[in-house]
C-alpha positions as CSV (number, residue, x, y, z in Angstrom):
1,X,0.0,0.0,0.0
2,X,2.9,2.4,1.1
3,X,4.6,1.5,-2.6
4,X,1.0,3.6,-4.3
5,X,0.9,6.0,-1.8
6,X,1.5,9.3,-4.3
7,X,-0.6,7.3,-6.8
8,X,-3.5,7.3,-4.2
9,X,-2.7,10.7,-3.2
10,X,-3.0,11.9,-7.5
11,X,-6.0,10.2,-7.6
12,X,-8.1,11.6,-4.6
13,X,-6.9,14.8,-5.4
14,X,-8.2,14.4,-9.4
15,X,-11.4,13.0,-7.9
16,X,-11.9,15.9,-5.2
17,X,-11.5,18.4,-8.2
18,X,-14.1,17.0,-10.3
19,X,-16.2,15.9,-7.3
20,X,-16.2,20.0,-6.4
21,X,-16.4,21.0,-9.9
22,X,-19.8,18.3,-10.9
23,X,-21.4,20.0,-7.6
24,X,-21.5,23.8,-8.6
25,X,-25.0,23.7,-8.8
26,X,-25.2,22.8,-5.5
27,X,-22.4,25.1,-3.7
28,X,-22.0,28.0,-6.4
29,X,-18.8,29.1,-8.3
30,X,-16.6,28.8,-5.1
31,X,-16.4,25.3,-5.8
32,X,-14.8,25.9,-8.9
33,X,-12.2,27.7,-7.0
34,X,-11.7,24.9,-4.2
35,X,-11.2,22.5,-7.0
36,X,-8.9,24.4,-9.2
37,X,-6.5,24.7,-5.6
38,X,-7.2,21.4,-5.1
39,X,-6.2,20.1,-8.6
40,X,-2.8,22.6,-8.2
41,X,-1.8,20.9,-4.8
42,X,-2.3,17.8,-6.5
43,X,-0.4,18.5,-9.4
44,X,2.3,20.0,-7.8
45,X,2.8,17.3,-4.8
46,X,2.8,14.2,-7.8
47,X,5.1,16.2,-9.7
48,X,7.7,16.2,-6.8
49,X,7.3,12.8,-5.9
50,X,8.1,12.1,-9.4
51,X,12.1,13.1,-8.5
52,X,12.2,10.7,-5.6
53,X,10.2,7.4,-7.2
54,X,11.9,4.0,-8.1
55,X,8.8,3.1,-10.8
56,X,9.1,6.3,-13.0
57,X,7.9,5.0,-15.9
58,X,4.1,4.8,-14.3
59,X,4.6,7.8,-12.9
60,X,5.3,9.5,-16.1
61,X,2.3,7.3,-18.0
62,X,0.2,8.5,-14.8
63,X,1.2,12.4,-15.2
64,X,-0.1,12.2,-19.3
65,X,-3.7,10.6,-17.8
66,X,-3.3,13.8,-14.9
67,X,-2.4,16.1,-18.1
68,X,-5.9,14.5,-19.8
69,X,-8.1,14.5,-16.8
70,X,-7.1,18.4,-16.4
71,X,-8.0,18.8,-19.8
72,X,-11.3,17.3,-19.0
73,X,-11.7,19.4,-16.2
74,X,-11.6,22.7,-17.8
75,X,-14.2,21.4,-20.8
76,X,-16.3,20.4,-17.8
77,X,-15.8,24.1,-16.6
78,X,-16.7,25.9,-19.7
79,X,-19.6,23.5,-20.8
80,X,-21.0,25.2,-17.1
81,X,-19.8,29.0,-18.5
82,X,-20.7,28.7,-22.2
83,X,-18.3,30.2,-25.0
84,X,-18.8,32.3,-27.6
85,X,-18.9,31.0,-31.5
86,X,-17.0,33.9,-33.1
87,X,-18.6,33.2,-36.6
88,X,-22.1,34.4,-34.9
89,X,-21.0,36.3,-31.5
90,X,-23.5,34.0,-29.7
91,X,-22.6,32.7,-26.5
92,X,-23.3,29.4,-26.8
93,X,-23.0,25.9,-24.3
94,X,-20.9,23.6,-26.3
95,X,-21.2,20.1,-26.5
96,X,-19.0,18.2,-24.9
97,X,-17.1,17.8,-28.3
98,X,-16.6,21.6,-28.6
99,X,-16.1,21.7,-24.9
100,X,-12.8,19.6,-25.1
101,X,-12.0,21.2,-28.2
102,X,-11.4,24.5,-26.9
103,X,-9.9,23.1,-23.7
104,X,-7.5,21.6,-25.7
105,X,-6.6,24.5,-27.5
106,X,-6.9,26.1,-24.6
107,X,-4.1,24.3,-23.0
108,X,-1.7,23.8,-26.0
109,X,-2.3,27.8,-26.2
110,X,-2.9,27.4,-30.3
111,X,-5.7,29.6,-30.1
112,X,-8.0,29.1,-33.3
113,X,-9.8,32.1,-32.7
114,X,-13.1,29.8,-33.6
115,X,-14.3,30.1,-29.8
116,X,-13.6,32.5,-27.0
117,X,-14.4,32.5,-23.7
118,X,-17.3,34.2,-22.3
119,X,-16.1,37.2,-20.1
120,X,-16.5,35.0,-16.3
121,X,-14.3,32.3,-17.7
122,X,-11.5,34.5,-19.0
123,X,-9.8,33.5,-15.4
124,X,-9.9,30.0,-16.1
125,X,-8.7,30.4,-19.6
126,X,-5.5,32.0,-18.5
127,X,-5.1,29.4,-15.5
128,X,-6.0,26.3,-18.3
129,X,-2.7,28.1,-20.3
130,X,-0.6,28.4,-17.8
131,X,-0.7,25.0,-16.4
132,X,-0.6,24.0,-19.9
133,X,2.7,25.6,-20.1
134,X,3.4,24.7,-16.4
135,X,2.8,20.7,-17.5
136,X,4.5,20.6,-20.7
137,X,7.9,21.9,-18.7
138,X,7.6,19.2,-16.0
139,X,6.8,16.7,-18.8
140,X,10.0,17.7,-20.7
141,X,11.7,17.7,-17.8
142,X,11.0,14.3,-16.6
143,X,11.9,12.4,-20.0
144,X,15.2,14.3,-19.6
145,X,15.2,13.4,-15.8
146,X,14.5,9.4,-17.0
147,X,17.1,9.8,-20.4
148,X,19.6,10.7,-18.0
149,X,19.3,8.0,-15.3
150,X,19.1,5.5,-18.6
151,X,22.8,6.8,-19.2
152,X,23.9,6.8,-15.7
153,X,22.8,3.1,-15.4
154,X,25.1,2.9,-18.5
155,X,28.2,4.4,-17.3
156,X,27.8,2.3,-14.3
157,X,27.2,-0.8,-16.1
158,X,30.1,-0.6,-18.6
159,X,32.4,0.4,-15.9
């Protein structure tokens, strides 16, 4: 049990976020607020652990499912906001296809231009972007982190 112990830790933390998040109707925007902090903590506690872990391949296929979940998380946040088609100026609530869509552009910050956010989701926009660039840093840095310790292991080995 002690071995999954940040894996347990990823996952209450994902399912705290989206627990908060699927309840706004019940407690109001603040929960969208609790969740994001929740989701950050999260993040950023599984990202450290990552450093100090013997099984880092999981932990790196783990962080992509994070990185897809997040993803998720913020379509499920602007299905509840709406966005605006830019061909018509409507504000419209996407489908869960367009939803994702513009999450994911969202978070790779390509930025169509075919959506925008309506103006009480602008804040999530630019929190969806910057852990977009804040995940594709760690990301990067952990295949270097793992390429390394492959040629450490090397060094050793051939010495």
């Amino acid at each position: 049990m002690r071995r999954y112990r940040d894996e347990l830790v990823l996952l209450a933390g994902l399912l705290t976020a989206f627990a908060l998040t699927a309840s706004i109707s019940l407690l109001g925007r603040w929960s969208l607020w609790s969740s994001i902090v929740v989701l950050c903590l999260t993040t950023f506690y599984y990202s450290y652990t990552f450093f100090h872990s013997d099984n880092r391949g999981l932990k790196l296929f783990l962080f992509l499912v994070q990185a897809i979940l997040v993803i998720f998380y913020f379509a499920l946040i602007y299905r509840s906001f709406g966005i605006i088609d830019s061909a018509t100026g409507q504000t419209i609530s996407p489908e869960w296809l367009d939803a994702m869509y513009f999450s994911v552009v969202t978070w790779t910050t390509l930025g169509y231009g075919d959506f925008r956010p309506v103006h009480d989701a602008k804040i999530w926009v630019m929190a969806e972007a910057l852990l977009g660039y804040v995940f594709m840093g760690i990301f990067v840095a952990k295949i270097l982190y793992m390429l390394r310790g492959d040629e450490d292991t090397l060094a050793v080995e051939e010495a």
